[in-house]
MARVO-778026 format. One record per atom (N, C-alpha, C): x, y, z. Coordinates in steps of 0.1 Angstrom, whole numbers, padded with zeros to 4 digits, always signed. Layout:
REM residues N
XYZ
...
This chain:
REM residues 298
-0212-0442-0094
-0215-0436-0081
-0209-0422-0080
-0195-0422-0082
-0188-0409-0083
-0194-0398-0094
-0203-0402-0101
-0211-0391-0113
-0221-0387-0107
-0228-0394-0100
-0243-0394-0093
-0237-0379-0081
-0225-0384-0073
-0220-0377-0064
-0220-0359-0065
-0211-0362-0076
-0204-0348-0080
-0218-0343-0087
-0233-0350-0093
-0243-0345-0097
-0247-0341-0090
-0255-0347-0072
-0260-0341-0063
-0253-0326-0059
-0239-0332-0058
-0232-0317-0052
-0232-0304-0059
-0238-0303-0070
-0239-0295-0083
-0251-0290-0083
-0258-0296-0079
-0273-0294-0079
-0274-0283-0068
-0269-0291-0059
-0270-0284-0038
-0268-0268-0044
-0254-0262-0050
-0253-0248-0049
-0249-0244-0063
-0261-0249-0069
-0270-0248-0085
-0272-0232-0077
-0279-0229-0071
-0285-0212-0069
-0272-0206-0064
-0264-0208-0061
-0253-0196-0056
-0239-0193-0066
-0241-0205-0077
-0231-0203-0089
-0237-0205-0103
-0234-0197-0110
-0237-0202-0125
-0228-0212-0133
-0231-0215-0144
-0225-0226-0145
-0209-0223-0152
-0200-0231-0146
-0183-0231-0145
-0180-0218-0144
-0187-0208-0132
-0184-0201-0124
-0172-0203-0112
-0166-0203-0119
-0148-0209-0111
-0148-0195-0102
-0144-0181-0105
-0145-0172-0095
-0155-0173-0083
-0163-0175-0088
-0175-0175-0075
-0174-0187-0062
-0170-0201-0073
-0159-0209-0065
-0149-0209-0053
-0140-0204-0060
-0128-0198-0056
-0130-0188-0041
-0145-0176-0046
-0145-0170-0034
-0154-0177-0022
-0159-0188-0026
-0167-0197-0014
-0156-0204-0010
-0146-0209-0015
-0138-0217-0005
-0126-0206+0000
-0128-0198-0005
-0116-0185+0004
-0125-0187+0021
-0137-0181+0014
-0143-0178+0027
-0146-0191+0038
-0146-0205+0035
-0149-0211+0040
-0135-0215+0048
-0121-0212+0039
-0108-0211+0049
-0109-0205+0059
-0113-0192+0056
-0109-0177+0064
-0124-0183+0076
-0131-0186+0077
-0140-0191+0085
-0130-0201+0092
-0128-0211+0091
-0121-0220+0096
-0109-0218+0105
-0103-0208+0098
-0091-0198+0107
-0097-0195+0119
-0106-0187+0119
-0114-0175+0127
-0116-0189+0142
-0126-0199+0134
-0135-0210+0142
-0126-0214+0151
-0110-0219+0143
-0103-0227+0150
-0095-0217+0161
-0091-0209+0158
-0089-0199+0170
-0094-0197+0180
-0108-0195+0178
-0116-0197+0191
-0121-0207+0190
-0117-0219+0192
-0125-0233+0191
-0136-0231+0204
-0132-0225+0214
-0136-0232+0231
-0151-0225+0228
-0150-0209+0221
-0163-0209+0221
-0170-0213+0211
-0169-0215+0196
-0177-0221+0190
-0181-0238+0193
-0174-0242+0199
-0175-0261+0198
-0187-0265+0200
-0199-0253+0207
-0211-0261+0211
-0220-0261+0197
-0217-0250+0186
-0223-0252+0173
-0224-0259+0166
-0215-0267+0164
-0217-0278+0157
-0228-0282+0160
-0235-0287+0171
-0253-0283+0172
-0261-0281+0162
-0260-0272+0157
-0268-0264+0148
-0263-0269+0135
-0250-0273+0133
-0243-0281+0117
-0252-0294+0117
-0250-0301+0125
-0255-0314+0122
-0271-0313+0121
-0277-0303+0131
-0291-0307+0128
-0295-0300+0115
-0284-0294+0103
-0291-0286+0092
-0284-0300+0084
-0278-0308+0083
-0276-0317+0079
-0289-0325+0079
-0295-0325+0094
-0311-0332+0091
-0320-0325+0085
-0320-0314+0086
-0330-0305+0076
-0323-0306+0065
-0313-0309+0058
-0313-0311+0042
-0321-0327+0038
-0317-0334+0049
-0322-0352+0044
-0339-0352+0046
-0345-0345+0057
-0361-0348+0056
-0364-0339+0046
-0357-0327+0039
-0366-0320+0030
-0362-0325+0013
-0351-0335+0014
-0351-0343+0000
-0361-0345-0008
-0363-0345-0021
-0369-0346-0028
-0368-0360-0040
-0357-0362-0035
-0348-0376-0045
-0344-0385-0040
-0355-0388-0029
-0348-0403-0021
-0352-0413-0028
-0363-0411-0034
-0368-0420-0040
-0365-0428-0054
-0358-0419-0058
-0350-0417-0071
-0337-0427-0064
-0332-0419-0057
-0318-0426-0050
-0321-0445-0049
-0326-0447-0042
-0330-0460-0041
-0334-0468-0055
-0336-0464-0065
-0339-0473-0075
-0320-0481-0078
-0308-0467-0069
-0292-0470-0068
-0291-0482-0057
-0284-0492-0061
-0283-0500-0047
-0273-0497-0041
-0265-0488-0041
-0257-0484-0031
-0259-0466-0027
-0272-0463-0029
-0278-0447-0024
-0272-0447-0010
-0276-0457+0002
-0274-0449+0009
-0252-0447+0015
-0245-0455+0010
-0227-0449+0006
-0233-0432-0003
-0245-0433-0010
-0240-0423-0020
-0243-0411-0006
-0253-0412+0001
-0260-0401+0006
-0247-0397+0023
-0243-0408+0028
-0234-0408+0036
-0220-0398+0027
-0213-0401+0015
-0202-0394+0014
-0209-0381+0010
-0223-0376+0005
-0224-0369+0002
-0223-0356+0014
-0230-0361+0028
-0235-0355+0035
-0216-0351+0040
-0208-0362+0041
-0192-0364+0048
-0188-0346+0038
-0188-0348+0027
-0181-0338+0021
-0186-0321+0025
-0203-0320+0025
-0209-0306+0034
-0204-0308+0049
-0199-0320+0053
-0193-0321+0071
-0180-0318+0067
-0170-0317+0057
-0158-0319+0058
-0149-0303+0066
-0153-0293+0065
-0150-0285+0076
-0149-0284+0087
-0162-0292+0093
-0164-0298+0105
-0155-0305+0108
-0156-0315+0103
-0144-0326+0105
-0130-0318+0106
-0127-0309+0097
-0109-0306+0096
-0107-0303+0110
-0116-0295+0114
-0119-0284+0130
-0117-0293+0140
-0127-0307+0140
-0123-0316+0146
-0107-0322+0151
-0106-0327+0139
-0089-0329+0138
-0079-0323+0140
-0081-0308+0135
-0072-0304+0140
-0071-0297+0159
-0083-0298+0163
-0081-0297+0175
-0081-0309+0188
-0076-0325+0179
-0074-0331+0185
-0089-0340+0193
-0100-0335+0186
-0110-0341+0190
-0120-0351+0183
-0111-0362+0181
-0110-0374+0178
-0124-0382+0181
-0129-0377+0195
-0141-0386+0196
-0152-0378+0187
-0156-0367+0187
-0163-0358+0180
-0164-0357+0170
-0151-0368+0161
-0150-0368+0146
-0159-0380+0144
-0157-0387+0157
-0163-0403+0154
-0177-0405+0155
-0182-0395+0165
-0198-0388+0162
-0201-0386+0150
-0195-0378+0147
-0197-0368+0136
-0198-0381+0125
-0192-0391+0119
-0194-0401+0108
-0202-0410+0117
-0208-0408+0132
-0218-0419+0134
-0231-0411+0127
-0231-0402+0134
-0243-0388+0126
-0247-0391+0113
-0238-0394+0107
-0237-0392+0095
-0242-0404+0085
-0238-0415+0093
-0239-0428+0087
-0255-0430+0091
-0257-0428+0105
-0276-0430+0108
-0284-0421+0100
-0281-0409+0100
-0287-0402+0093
-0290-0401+0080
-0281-0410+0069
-0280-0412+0059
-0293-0428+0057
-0295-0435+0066
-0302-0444+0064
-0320-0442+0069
-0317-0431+0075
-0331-0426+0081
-0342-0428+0071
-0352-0428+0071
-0360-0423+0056
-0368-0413+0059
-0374-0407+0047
-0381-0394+0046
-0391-0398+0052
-0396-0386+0065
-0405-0384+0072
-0419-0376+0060
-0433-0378+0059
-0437-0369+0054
-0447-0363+0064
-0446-0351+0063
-0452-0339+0075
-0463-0334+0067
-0470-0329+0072
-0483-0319+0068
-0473-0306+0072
-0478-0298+0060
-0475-0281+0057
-0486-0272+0072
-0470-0262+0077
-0476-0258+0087
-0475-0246+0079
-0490-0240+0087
-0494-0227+0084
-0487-0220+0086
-0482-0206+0086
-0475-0192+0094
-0484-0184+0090
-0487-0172+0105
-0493-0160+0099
-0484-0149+0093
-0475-0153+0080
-0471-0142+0078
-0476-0136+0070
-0470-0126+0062
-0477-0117+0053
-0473-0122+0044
-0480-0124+0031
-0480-0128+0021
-0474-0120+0008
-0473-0109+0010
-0465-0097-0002
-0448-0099-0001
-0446-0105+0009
-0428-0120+0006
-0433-0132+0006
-0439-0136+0002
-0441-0152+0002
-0429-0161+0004
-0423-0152+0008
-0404-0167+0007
-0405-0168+0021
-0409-0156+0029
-0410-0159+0046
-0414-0178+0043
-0428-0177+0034
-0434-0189+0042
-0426-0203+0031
-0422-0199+0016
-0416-0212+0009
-0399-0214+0019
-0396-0200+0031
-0382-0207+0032
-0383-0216+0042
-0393-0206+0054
-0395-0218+0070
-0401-0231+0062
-0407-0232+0053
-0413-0247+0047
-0405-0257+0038
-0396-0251+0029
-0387-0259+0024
-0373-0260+0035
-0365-0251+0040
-0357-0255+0050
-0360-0257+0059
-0373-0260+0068
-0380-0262+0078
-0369-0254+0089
-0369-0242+0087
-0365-0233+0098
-0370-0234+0113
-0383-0236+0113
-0388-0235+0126
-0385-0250+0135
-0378-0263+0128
-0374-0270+0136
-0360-0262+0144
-0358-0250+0139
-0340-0248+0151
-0344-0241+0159
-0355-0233+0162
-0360-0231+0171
-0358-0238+0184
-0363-0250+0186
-0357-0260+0201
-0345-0257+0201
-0336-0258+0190
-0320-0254+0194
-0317-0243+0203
-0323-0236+0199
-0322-0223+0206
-0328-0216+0213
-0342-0231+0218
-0343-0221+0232
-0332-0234+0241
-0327-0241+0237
-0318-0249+0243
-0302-0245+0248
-0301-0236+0237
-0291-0223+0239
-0292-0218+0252
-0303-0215+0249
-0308-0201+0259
-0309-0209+0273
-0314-0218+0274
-0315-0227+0288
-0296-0226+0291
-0291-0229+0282
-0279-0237+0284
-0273-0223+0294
-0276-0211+0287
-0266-0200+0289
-0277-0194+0305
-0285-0198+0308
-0290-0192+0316
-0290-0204+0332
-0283-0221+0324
-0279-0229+0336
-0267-0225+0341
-0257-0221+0329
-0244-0218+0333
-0240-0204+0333
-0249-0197+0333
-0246-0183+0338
-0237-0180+0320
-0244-0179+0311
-0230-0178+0303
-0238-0170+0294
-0232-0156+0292
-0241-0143+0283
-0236-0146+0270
-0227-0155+0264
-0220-0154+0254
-0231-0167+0245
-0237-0177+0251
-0247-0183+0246
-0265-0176+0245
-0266-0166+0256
-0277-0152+0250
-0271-0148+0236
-0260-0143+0234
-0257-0140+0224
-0260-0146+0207
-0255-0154+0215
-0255-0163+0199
-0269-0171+0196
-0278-0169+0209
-0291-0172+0208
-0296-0157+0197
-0291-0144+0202
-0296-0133+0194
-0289-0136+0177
-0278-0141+0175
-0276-0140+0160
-0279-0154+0158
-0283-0163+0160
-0289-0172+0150
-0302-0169+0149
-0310-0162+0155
-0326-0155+0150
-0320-0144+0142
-0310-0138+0145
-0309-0127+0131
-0310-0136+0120
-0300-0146+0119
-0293-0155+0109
-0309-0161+0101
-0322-0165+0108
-0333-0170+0099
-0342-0162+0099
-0341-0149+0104
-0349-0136+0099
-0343-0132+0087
-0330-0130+0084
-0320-0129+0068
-0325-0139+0057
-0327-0152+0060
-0328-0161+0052
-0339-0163+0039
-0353-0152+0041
-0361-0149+0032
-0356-0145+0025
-0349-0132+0026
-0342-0122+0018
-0331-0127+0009
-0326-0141+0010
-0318-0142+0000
-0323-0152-0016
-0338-0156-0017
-0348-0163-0020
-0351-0146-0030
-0354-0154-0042
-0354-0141-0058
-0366-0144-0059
-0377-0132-0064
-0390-0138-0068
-0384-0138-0086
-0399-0143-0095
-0396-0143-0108
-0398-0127-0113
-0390-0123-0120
-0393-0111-0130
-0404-0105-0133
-0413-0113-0136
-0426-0113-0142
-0434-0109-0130
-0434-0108-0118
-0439-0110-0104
-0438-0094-0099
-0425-0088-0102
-0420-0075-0097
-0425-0069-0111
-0426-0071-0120
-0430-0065-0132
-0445-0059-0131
-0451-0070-0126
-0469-0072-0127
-0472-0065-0114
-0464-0060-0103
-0467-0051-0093
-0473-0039-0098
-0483-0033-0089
-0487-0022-0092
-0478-0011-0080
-0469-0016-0076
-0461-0003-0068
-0450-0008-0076
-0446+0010-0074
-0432+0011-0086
-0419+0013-0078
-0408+0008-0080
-0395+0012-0080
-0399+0016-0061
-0393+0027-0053
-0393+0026-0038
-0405+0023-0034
-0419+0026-0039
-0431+0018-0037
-0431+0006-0031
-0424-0005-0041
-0426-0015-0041
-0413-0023-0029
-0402-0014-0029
-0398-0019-0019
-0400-0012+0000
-0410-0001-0001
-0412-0002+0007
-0424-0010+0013
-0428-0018+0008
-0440-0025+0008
-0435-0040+0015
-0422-0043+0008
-0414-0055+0010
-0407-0049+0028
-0404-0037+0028
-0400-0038+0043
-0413-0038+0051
-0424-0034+0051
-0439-0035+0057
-0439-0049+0062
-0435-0058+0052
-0439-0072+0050
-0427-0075+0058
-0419-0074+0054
-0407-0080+0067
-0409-0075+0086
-0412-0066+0084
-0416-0055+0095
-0426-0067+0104
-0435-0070+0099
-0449-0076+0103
-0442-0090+0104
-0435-0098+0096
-0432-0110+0100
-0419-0115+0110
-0413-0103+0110
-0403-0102+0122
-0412-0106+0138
-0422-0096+0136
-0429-0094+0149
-0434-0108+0154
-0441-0114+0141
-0445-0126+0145
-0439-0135+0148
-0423-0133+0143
-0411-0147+0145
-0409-0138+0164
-0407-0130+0162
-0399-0125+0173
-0408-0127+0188
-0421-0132+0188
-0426-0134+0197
-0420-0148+0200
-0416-0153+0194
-0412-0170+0203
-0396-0162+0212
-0391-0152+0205
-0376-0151+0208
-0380-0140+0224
-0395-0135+0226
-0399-0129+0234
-0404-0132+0244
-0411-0148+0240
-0415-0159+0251
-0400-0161+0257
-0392-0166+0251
-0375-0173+0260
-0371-0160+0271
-0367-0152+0265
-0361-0144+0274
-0371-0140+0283
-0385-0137+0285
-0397-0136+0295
-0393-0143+0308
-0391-0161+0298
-0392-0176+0310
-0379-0174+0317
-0367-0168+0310
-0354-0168+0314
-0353-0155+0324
-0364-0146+0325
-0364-0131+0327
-0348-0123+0324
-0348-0122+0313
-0335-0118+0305
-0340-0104+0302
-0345-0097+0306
-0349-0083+0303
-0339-0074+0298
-0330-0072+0299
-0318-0064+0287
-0320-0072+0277
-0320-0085+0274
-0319-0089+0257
-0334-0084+0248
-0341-0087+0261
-0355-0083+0250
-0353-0068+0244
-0345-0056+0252
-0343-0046+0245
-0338-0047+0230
-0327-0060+0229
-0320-0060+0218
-0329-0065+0210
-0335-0074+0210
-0347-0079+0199
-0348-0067+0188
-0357-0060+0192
-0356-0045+0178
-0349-0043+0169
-0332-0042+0178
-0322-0042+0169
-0323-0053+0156
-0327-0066+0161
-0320-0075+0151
-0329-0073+0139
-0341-0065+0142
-0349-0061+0128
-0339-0053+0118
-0331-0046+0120
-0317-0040+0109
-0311-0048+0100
-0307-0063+0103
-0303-0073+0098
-0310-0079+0085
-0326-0084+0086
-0335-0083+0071
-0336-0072+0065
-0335-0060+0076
-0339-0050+0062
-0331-0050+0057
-0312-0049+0057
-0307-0045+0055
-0302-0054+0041
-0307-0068+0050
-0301-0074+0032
-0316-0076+0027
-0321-0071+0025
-0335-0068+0014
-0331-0057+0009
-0317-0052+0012
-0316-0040+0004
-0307-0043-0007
-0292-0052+0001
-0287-0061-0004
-0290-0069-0017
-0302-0078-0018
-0310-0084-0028
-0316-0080-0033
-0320-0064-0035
-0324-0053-0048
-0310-0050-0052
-0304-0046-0044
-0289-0037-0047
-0283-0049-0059
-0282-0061-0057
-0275-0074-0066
-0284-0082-0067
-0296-0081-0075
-0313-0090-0078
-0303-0101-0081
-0294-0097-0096
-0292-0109-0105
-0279-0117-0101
-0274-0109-0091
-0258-0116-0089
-0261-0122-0075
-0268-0136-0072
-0268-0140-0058
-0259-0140-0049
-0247-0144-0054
-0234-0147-0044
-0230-0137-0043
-0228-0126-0054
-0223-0111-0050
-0230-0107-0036
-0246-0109-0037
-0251-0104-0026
-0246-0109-0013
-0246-0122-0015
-0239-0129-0002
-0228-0126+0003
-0218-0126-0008
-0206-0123-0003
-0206-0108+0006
-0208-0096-0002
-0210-0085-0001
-0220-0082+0013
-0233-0090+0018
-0237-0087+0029
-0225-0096+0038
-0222-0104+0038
-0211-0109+0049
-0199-0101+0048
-0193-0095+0040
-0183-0083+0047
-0190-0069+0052
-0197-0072+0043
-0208-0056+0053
-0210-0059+0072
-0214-0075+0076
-0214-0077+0089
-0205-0077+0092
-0191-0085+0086
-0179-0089+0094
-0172-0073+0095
-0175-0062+0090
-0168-0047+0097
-0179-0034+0101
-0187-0044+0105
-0197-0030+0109
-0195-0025+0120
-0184-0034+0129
-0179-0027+0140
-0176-0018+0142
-0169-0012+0128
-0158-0002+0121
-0165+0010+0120
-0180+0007+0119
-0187+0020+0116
-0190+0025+0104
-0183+0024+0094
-0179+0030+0081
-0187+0023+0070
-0190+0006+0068
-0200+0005+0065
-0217+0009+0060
-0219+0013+0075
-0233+0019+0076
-0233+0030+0062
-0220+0038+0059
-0223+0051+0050
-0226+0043+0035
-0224+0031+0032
-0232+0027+0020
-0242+0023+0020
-0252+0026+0030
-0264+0021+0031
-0271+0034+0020
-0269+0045+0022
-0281+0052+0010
-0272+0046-0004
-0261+0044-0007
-0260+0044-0020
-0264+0028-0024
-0270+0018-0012
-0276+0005-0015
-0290+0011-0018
-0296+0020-0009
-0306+0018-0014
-0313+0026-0026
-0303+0035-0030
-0306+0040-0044
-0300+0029-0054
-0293+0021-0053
-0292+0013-0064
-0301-0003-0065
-0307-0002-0050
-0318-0009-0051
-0328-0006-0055
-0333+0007-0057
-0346+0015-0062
-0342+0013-0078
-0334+0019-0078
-0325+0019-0098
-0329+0006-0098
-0326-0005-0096
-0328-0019-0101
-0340-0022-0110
-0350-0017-0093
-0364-0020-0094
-0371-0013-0108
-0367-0001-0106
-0372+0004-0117
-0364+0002-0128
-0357-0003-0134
-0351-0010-0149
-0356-0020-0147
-0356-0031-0137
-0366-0046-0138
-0381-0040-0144
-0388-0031-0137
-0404-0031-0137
-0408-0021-0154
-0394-0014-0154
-0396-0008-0173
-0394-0014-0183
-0386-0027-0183
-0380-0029-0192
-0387-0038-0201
């Protein structure tokens, strides 16, 4: 059971490490401390997110692909419960250490139901997006993005029952957070190769395509604030179009190094307060154009 375990958990973040990639390691659980630090300091305002943890915990179990495999194990569903406990175990520390003991006991009731649920199967929903990123549509379809949607117009209700601008807020960066989420999704080599636009061509073609599918996500985030009549946030909407382009610049700038990209776009957000950031945006995007064109010559 413990081989099966440590195999699933291997698999999960198979794309963000290569194999006995110990550094890369090493810098995911730095940052997952230094997160933790940050969270628990301000516990009062994050506490209502966990929200959004546990239901991506349901979006990893209905989008499985090996339940069926699992079950041939007579004890899958202990495997799938410790599995899901260990992706919750930050949650949990946060828990504990803030003394909120019943929220932990949720948290393993969550955990235990959810682990025995079975796979729903859904019919594939369309999107009108543009098809020259196809990850827009394999990401809302494999991590069923468009279920957090309710979350967050639930947010948004929440922050407009209790007068509370800090839940507008975090309604605006969790739509940045699944407008980003295309952009970290690699096409194959052979794909960017067989393009007939070359090197900035080709990625200005990719911001066209982000451009156009923003608009069409951004109308639901245009319906909420309408119902809520939130008229200053809808200004901000535009802005959050900065956020994809910016890591599509990201994801040329480091095609081959995924987690470099990750890491590197999350300190780029965490000091752009600072200003100073923004001045590596041309030298991203000339080393994203460079990429393109050594990928599309070689």
């Amino acid at each position: 059971m413990i081989a099966i375990l440590t195999y699933l958990i291997r698999i999960r973040f198979r794309k963000l490490f290569g194999k006995e990639d110990y550094l890369a390691i090493s810098l995911l659980l730095t940052g997952i401390g230094v997160l933790l630090y940050f969270a628990n300091k301000n516990y009062s305002q994050y506490a209502n997110f966990s929200l959004f943890f546990k239901f991506d915990i349901a979006r990893i179990h209905f989008n499985r692909k090996d339940l069926e495999l699992l079950k041939l194990n007579p004890y899958f569903n202990t495997i799938l419960f410790l599995e899901y406990s260990i992706y919750s175990f930050p949650i949990l520390v946060l828990l504990l250490i803030n003394q909120k003991f019943i929220g932990a006991v949720y948290l393993f009731i969550f955990l235990l139901l959810i682990s025995r649920i079975p796979k729903i199967n859904q019919k594939p929903i369309h999107y009108p997006f543009k098809m020259f990123d196809p990850f827009w549509v394999v990401s809302f379809r494999k991590n069923k993005l468009l279920l957090f949607f309710p979350l967050i117009f639930l947010f948004g209700y929440m922050g407009f029952q209790n007068n509370n601008e800090n839940l507008y807020y975090a309604v605006l960066v969790f739509f940045a957070v699944i407008a980003c989420i295309p952009s970290f999704e690699r096409e194959e080599l052979i794909h960017i190769k067989a393009s007939c636009y070359i090197g900035k061509n080709y990625l200005f073609q990719q911001y066209k395509a982000v451009c156009s599918n923003f608009i069409y996500l951004g109308f639901l985030l245009v319906l909420l604030f309408v119902v809520l009549q939130q008229w200053f946030l809808l200004a901000l909407i535009p802005i959050l179009l900065f956020f994809p382009m910016l890591n599509l610049l990201f994801k040329y700038a480091f095609f081959e190094r995924k987690i470099l990209h990750s890491i590197f776009f999350t300190l780029f957000l965490g000091n752009i307060i600072y200003g100073f950031p923004l001045l590596l945006i041309p030298f991203l995007y000339i080393k994203a154009i460079k990429n393109l064109n050594i990928i599309q010559n070689a």
